[in-house]
C-alpha positions as CSV (number, residue, x, y, z in Angstrom):
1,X,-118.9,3.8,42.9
2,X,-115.5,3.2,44.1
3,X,-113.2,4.7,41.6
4,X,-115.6,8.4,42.3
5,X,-115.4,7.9,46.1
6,X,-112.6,11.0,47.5
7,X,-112.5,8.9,51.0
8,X,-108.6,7.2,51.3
9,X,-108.4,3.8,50.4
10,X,-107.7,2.5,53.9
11,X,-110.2,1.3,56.2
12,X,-112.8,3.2,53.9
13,X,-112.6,0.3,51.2
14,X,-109.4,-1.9,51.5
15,X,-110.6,-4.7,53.7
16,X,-107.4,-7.5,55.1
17,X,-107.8,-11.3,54.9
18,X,-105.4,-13.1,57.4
19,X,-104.1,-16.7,56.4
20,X,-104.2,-19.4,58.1
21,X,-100.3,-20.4,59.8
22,X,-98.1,-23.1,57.8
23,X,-99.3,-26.5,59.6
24,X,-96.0,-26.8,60.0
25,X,-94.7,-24.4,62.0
26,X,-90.8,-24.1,61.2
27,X,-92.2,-22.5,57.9
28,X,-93.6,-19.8,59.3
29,X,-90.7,-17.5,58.4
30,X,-90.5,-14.6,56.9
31,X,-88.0,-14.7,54.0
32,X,-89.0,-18.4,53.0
33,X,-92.6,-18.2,53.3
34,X,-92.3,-14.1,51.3
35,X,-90.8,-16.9,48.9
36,X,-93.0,-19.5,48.8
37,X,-96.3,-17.3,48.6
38,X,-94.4,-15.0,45.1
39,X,-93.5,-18.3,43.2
40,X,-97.1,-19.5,44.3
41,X,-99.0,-16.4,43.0
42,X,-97.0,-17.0,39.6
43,X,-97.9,-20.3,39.3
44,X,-101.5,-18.9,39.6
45,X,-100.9,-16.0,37.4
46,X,-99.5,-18.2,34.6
47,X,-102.2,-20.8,34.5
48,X,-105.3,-17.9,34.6
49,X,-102.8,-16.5,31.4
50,X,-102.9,-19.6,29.8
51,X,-106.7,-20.2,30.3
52,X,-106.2,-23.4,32.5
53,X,-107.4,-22.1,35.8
54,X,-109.9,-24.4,36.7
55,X,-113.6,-22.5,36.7
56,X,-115.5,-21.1,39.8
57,X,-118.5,-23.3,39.8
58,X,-121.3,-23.6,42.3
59,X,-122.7,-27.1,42.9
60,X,-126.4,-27.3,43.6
61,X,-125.7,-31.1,45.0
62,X,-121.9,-31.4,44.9
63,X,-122.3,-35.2,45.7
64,X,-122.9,-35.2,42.2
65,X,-121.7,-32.4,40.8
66,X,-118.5,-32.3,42.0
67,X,-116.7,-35.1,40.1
68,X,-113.8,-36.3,38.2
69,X,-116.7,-37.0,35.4
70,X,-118.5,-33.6,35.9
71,X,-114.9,-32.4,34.9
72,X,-114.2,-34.2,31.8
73,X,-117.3,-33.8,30.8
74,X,-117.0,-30.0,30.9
75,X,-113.4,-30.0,29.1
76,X,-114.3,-32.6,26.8
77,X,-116.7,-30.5,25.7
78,X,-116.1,-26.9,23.1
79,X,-116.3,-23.5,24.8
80,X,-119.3,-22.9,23.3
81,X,-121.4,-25.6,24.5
82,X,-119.4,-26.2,28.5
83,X,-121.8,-24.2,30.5
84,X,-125.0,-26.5,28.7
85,X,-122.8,-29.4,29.9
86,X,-122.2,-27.9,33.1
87,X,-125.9,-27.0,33.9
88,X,-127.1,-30.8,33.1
89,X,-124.9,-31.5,36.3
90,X,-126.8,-28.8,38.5
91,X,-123.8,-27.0,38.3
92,X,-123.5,-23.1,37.8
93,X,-120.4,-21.7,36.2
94,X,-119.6,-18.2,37.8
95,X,-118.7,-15.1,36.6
96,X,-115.0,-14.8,36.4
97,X,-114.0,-11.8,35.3
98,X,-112.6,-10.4,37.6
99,X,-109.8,-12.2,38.1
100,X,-108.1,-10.9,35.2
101,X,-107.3,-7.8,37.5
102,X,-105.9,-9.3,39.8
103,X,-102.3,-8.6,39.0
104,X,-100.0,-5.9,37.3
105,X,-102.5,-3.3,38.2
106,X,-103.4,-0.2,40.3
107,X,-105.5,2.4,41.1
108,X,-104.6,5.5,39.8
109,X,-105.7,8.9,41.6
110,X,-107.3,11.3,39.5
111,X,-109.7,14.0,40.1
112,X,-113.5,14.0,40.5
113,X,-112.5,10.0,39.4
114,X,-109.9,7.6,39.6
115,X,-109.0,4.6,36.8
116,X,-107.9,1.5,37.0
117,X,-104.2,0.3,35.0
118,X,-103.0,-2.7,34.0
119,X,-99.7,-4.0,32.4
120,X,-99.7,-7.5,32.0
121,X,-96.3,-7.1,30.4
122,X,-95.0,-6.6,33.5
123,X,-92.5,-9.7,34.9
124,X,-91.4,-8.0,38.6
125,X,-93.0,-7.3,41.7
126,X,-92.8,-4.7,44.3
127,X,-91.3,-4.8,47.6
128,X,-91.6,-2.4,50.1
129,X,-89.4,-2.8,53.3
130,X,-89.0,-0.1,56.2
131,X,-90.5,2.1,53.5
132,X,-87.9,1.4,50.9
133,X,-89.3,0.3,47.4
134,X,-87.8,-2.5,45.1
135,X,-88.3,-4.1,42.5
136,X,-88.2,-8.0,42.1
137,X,-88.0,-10.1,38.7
138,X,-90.3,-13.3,39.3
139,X,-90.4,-14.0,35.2
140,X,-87.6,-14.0,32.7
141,X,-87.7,-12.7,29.4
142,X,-89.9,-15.8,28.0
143,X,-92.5,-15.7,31.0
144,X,-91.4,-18.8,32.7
145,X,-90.5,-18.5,36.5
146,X,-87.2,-17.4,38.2
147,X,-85.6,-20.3,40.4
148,X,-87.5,-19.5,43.5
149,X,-83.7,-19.6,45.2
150,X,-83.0,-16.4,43.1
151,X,-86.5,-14.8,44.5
152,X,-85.0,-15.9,47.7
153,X,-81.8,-14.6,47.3
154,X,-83.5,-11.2,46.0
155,X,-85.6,-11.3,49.3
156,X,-83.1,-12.0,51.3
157,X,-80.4,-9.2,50.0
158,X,-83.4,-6.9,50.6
159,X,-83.7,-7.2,54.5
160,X,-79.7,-7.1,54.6
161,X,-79.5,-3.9,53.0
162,X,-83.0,-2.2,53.8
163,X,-82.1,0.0,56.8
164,X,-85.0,2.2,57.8
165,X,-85.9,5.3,55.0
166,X,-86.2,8.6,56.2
167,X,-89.7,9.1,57.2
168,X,-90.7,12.0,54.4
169,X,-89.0,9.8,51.9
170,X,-91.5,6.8,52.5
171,X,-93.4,7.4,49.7
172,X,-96.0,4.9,50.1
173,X,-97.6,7.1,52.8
174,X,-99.3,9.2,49.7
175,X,-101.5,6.7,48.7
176,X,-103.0,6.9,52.5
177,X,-104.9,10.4,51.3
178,X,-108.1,11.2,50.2
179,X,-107.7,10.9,46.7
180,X,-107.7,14.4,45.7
181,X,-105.0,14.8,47.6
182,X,-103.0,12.2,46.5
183,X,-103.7,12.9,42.8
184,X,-102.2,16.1,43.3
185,X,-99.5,14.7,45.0
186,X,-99.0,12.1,42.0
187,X,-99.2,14.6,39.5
188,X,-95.9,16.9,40.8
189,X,-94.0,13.2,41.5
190,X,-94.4,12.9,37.6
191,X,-93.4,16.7,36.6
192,X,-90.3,16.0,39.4
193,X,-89.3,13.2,36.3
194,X,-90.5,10.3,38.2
195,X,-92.7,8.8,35.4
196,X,-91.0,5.8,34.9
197,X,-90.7,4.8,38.7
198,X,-94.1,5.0,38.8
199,X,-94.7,3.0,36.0
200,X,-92.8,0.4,37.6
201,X,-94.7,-0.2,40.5
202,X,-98.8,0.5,38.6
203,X,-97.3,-2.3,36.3
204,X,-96.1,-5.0,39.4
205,X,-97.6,-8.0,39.8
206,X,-98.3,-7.2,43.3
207,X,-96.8,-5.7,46.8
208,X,-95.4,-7.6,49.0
209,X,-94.8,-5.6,52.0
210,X,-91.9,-7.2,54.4
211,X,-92.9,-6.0,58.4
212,X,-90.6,-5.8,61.2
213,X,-93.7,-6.2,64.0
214,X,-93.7,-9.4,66.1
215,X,-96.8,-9.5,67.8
216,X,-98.9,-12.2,68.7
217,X,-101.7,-9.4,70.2
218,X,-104.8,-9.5,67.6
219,X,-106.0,-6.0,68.4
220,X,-101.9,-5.1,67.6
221,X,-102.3,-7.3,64.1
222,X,-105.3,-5.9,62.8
223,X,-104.1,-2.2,63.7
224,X,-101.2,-3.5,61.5
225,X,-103.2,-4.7,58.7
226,X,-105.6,-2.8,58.1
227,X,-104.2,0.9,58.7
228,X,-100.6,0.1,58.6
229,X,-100.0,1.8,61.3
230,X,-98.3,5.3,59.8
231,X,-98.7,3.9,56.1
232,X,-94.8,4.1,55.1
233,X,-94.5,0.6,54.6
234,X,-97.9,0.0,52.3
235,X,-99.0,0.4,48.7
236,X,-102.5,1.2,49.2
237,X,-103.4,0.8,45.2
238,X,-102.2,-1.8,44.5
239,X,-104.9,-4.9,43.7
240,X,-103.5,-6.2,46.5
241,X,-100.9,-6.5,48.9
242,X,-98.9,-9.3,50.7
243,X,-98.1,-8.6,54.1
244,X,-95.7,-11.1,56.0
245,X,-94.5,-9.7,58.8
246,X,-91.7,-10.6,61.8
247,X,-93.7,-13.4,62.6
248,X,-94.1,-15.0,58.9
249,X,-98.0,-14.5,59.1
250,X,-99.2,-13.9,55.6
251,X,-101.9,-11.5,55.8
252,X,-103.7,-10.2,52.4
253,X,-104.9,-6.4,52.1
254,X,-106.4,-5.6,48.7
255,X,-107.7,-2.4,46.9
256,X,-111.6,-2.9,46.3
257,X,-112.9,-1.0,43.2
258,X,-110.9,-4.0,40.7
259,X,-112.7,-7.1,42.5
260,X,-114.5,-8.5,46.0
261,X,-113.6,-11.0,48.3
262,X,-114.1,-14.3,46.3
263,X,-111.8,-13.5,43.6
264,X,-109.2,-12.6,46.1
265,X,-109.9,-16.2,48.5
266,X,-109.5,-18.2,45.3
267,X,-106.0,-16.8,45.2
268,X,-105.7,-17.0,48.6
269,X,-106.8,-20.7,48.5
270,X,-105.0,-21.5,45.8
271,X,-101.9,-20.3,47.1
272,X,-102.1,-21.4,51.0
273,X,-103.0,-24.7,49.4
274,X,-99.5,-24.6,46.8
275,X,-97.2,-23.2,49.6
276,X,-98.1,-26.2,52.2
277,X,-97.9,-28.8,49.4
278,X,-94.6,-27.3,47.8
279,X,-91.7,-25.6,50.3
280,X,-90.1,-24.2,47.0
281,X,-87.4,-22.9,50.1
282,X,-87.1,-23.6,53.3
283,X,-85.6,-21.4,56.6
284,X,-82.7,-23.7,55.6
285,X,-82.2,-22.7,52.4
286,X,-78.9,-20.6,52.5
287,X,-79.4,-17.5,50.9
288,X,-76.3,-16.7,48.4
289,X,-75.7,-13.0,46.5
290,X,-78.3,-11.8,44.8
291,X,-78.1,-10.7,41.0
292,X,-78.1,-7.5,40.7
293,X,-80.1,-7.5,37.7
294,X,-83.2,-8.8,39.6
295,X,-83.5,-7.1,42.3
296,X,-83.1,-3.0,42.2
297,X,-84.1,-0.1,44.5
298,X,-86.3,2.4,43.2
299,X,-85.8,5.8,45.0
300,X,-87.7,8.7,43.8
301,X,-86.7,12.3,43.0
302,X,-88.4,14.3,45.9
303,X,-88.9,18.0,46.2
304,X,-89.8,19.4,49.5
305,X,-92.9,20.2,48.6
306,X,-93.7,16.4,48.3
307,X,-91.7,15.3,51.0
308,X,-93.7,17.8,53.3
309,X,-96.9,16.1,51.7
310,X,-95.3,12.6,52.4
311,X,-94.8,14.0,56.1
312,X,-98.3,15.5,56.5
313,X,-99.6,12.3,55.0
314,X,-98.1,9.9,57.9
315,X,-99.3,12.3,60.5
316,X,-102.8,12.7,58.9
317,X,-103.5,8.8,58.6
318,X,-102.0,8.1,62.0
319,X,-104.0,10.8,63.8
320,X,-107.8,9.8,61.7
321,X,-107.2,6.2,62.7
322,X,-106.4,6.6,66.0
323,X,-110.0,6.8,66.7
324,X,-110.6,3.6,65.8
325,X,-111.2,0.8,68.1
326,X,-110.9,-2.9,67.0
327,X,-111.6,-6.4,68.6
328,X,-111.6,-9.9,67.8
329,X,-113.9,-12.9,69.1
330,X,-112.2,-16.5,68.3
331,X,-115.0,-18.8,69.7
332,X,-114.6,-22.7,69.3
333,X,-117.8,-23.7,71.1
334,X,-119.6,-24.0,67.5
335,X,-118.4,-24.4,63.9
336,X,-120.1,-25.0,60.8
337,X,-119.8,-28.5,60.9
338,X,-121.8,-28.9,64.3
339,X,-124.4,-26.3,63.2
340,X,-124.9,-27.9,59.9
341,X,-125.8,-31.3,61.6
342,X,-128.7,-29.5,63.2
343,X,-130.1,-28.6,60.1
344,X,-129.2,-24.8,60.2
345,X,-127.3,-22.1,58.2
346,X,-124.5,-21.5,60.0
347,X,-124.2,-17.8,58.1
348,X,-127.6,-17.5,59.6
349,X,-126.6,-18.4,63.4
350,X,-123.4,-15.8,63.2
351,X,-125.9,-13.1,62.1
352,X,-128.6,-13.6,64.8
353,X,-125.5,-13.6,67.3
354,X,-125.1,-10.1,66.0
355,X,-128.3,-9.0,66.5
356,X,-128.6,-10.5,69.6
357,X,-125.1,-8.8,70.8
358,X,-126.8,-5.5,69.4
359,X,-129.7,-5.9,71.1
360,X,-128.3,-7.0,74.4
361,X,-125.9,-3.5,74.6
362,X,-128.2,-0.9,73.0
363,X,-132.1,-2.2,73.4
364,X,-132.7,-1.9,69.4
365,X,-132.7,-3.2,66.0
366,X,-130.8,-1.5,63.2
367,X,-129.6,-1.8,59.7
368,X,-127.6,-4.9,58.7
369,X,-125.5,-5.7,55.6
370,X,-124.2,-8.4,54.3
371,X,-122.5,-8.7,51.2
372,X,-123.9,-11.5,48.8
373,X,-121.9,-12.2,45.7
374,X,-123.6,-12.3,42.6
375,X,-121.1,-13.8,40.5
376,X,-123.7,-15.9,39.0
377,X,-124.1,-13.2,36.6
378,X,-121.5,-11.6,33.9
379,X,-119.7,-9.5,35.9
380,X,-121.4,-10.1,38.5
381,X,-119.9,-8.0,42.2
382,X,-122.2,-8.2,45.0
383,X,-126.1,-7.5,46.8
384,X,-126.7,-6.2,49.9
385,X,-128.8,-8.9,51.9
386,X,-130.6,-7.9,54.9
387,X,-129.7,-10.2,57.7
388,X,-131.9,-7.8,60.1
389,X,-134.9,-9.4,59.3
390,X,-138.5,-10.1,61.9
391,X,-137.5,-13.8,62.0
392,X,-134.0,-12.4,63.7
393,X,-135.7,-9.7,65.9
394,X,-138.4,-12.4,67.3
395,X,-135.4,-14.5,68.0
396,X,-133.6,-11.8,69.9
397,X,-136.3,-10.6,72.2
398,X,-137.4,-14.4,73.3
399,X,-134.0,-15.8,73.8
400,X,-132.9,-12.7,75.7
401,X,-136.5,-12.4,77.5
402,X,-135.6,-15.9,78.7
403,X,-139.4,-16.8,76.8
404,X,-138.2,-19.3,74.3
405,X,-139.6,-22.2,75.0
406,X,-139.6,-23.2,71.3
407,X,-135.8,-21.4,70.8
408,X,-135.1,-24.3,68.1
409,X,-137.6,-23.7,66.2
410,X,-136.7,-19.6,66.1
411,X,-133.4,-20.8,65.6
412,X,-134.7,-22.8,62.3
413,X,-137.3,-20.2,61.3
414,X,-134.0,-17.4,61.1
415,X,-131.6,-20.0,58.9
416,X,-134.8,-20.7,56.5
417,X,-135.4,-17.0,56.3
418,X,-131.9,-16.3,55.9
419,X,-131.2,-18.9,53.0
420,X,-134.0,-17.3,51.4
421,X,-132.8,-14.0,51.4
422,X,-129.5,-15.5,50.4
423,X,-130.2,-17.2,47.4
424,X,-132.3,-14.2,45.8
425,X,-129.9,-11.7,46.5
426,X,-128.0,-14.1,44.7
427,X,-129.9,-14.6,42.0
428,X,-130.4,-10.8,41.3
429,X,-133.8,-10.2,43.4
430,X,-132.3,-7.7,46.1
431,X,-133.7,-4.1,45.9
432,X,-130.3,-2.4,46.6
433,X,-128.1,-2.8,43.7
434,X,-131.3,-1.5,41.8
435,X,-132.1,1.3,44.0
436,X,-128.4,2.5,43.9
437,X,-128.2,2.1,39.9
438,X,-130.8,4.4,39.7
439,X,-130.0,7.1,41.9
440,X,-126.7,7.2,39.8
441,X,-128.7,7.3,36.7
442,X,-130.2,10.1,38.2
443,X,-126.6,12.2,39.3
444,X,-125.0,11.4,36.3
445,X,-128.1,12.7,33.6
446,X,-127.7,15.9,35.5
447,X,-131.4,15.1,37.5
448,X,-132.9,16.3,40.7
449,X,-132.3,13.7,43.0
450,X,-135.3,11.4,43.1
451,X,-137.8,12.4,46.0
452,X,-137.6,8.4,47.9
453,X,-133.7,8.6,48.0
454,X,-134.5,12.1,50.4
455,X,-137.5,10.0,52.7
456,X,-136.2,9.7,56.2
457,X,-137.4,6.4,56.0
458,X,-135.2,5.4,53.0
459,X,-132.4,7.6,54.7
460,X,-132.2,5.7,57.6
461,X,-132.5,2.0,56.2
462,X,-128.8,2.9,54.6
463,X,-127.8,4.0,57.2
464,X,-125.5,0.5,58.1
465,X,-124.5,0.6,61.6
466,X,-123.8,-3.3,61.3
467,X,-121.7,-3.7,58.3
468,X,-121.0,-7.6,57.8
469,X,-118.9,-10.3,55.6
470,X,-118.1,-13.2,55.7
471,X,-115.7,-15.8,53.6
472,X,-116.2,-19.3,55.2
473,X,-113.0,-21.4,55.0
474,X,-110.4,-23.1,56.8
475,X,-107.9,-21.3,54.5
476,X,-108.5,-17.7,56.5
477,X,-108.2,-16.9,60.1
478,X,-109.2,-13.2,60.3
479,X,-110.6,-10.9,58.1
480,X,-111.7,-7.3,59.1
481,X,-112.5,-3.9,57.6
482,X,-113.4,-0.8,58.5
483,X,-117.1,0.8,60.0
484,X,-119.2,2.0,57.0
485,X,-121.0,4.5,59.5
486,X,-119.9,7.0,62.3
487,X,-122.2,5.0,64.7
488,X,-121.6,1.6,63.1
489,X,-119.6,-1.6,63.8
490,X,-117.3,-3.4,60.8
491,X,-117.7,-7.0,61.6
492,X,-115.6,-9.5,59.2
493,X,-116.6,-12.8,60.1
494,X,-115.4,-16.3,59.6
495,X,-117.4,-19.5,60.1
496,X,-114.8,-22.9,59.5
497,X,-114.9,-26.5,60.6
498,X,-113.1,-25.6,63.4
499,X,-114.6,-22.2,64.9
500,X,-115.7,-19.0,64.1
501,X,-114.1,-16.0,64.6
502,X,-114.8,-12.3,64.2
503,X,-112.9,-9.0,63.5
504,X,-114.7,-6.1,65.0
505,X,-113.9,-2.5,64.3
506,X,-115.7,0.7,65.9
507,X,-115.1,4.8,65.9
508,X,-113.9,4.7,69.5
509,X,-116.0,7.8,70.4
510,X,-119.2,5.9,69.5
511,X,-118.9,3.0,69.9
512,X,-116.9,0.2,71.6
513,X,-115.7,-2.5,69.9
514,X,-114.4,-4.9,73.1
515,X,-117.6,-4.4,74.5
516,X,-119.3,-5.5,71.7
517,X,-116.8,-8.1,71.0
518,X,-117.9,-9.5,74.7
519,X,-121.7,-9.6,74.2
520,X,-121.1,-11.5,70.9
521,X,-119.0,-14.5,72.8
522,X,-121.8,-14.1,75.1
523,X,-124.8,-14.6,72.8
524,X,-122.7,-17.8,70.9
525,X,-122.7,-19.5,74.3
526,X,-126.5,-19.1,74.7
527,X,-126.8,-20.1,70.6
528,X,-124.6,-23.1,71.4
529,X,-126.4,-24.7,73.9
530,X,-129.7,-24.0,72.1
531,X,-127.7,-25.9,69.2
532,X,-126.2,-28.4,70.9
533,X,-129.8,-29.0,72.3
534,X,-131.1,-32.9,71.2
């Protein structure tokens, strides 16, 4: 599905995850935490090489479950015969598959369809900085880690030196295109005798893109992180990108057609968890030379008829996103801890705030997706769940109509409901995934198109005008993505212990992102104190 899409990789499909500040706030800097966050992903990298990554499990009871015995249990036991131990536990191993993708590769534009590379061969990653590219060694020639003071060093020689490129020489801005576009583009960098460069950076570990913006504005952040604003400083292919800009926030943005989002917050976790834990550097650490043989500059041979493209390119993206309107909502009146203690999903209370915010601007009921994981399965990517459902709308119209006498019980009737729907889209009894295999089955065997994908009925149920996601944890601050829909919202949510927050995102011409960003705070006030009620 994604690899066939033509539609440029951001906003369309490359979603950003935000991390959470260093608790301690001197290490929020940019060149030691760019630092701390490489040697952290190779620390991860080596141990899911070396098959000691600890497994993705879901706990039915993780009281009992979750244990230092559960775990010796499971590596005591041979390969063959660990998931049998696992299951006696009420303990699901997931599907993991995906991780394997998550470094040294790309997407590669092609025509009609594009493929996926991967050299795990590879011991560098990229940089890109005022739309220069490098190229950073993180392994030597055995695979163990660089000192993370040469890293540093290698970081640090790079904002000395990296004064701003010329604008049709940022060549980053290419993978911004619709991929036809940019597979054309691609193919004349490789007949200009760039083959080599290219391999370079399809091979990297990862991006780490190195920002000048200082901006503690969220509407300015996301504009940042998920567009990127003219595109000359991103990698769009890449599996994913780090993003650390003047500020030393870490943000994550990360192609979509390798993996989904729980694969990328393991790393995330993972790595937020290493770098707090272990300052490898500090913004005391003196940065000395750099070696030359570690860090090197990759500059491309560019005709002008690709550096017109890369000109176009910035001035295309920039003028198609300018149409879109973002918002956030950080809201500490609830948090999942509170809303668990009344016996309720707290997934479930964010969604019927959505409807009710929905509701309360536009007078109707539409279309909702969530995305619901089903990595309980070999590989496993996701179901669409439904949050939209009659327990929601009979929720919405009697806490609005001010008739909700029994607004507790709605409120329990929607998270039961909602856990339902959760756990069999989980388990591989949602209607979408099948629908959609289907239709493909159809296109692809050269067959008329099926007459229920053509119903007006069926039309309009996919047609998402509330596209949602959430990834619950304390790790993340704001995630965000684009509108799937001309009419629709993007709404990336995040319920932790402390609050829950929401990235909104809107085509401005449609739809209005602050406004809806407003009737959502509004609608968690009257949810709290229907909550909060004893």
């Amino acid at each position: 599905m994604y690899l066939r899409s033509r539609l440029p990789c951001p906003v369309n499909y490359n979603p950003f995850m935000m991390y959470a500040p260093d608790p301690n706030a001197r290490f929020n800097h940019q060149l030691s935490r760019a630092t701390n966050f490489a040697i952290s992903f190779a620390r991860f990298k080596r141990s899911l090489d070396n098959n000691i990554l600890a497994p993705e499990v879901f706990h039915l009871n993780p009281k009992k479950s979750d244990t230092k015995l559960f775990r010796n249990v499971c590596k005591a036991l041979p390969p063959s015969l660990s998931w049998f131990g696992a299951v006696a536990f009420k303990a699901f191993p997931l599907d993991m598959s995906q991780y394997k993708s998550t470094f040294n590769s790309t997407r590669i534009p092609k025509k009609e369809k594009d493929l996926l590379y991967q050299d795990p061969t590879q011991k560098h990653f990229m940089v890109l900085y005022r739309g220069r590219v490098f190229i950073v060694d993180i392994f030597d020639s055995k695979g163990n880690i660089l000192p993370a003071e040469d890293i540093h060093n290698s970081l640090s020689h790079i904002l000395k030196i990296g004064t701003q490129q010329d604008t049709d020489k940022c060549i980053g801005a290419l993978t911004s295109l619709d991929r036809d576009s940019w597979a054309s583009a691609r193919e004349e960098l490789l007949e200009a005798g760039n083959a080599e460069k290219l391999r370079l950076i399809d091979g990297a570990l990862f991006t780490l893109c190195l920002d000048d913006l200082k901006s503690m504005d969220p509407s300015r952040l996301i504009q940042s992180l998920l567009i990127g604003d003219s595109a000359t400083n991103r990698w769009f292919d890449k599996s994913f990108q780090l993003i650390i800009d003047g500020n030393g926030q870490a943000t994550i943005n990360f192609e979509h057609s390798w993996g989904d989002g729980v694969a990328v917050l393991r790393l995330m976790e993972e790595s937020y968890k290493d770098t707090n834990m272990h300052h490898f550097v500090t913004p005391d650490t003196a940065p000395q030379p750099a070696n030359p043989a570690m860090v090197k500059e990759i500059e491309f041979n560019l005709s002008p008829s690709l550096r017109s493209q890369i000109d176009k390119a910035q001035k295309t993206h920039v003028q198609r996103n300018s149409l879109l309107d973002f918002s956030t909502v950080e809201y500490d009146g609830l948090n999942k801890d509170t809303i668990k203690k009344s016996k309720m999903s707290p997934d479930s209370i964010m969604q019927l705030a959505i409807q009710m915010a929905f509701y309360s601007l536009y007078k109707d009921f539409v279309p909702t997706y969530e995305s619901c994981s089903t990595a309980a399965f070999l590989k496993g990517r996701t179901e669409c769940m439904r949050s939209a459902t009659a327990a929601t709308k009979r929720a919405t119209l009697a806490i609005l109509g001010e008739k909700a006498e029994n607004a507790k019980d709605l409120l329990l009737q929607c998270s039961n409901t909602h856990s339902q729907l959760v756990k069999e889209a989980s388990m591989g009894q949602g209607f979408d995934r099948h629908l959609l295999g289907l239709k493909i089955t159809a296109e692809r065997l050269g067959k008329k198109t099926p007459a229920l994908f053509e119903d007006p009925g069926f039309v309009h149920m996919g047609n998402f005008v509330l596209s949602t996601s959430t990834l619950s944890t304390n790790t993340i601050v704001f995630g965000g993505f684009g509108p799937v829909v001309d009419d629709g919202f993007g709404i990336g949510y995040n319920v932790s212990s402390s609050r829950l927050g929401a990235v909104i995102t809107s085509h401005k011409k449609n739809r209005d992102a602050k406004e809806f960003s407003t009737a959502l705070t509004k609608s968690l006030d009257i949810l709290k104190n229907i909550v909060n009620k004893p």
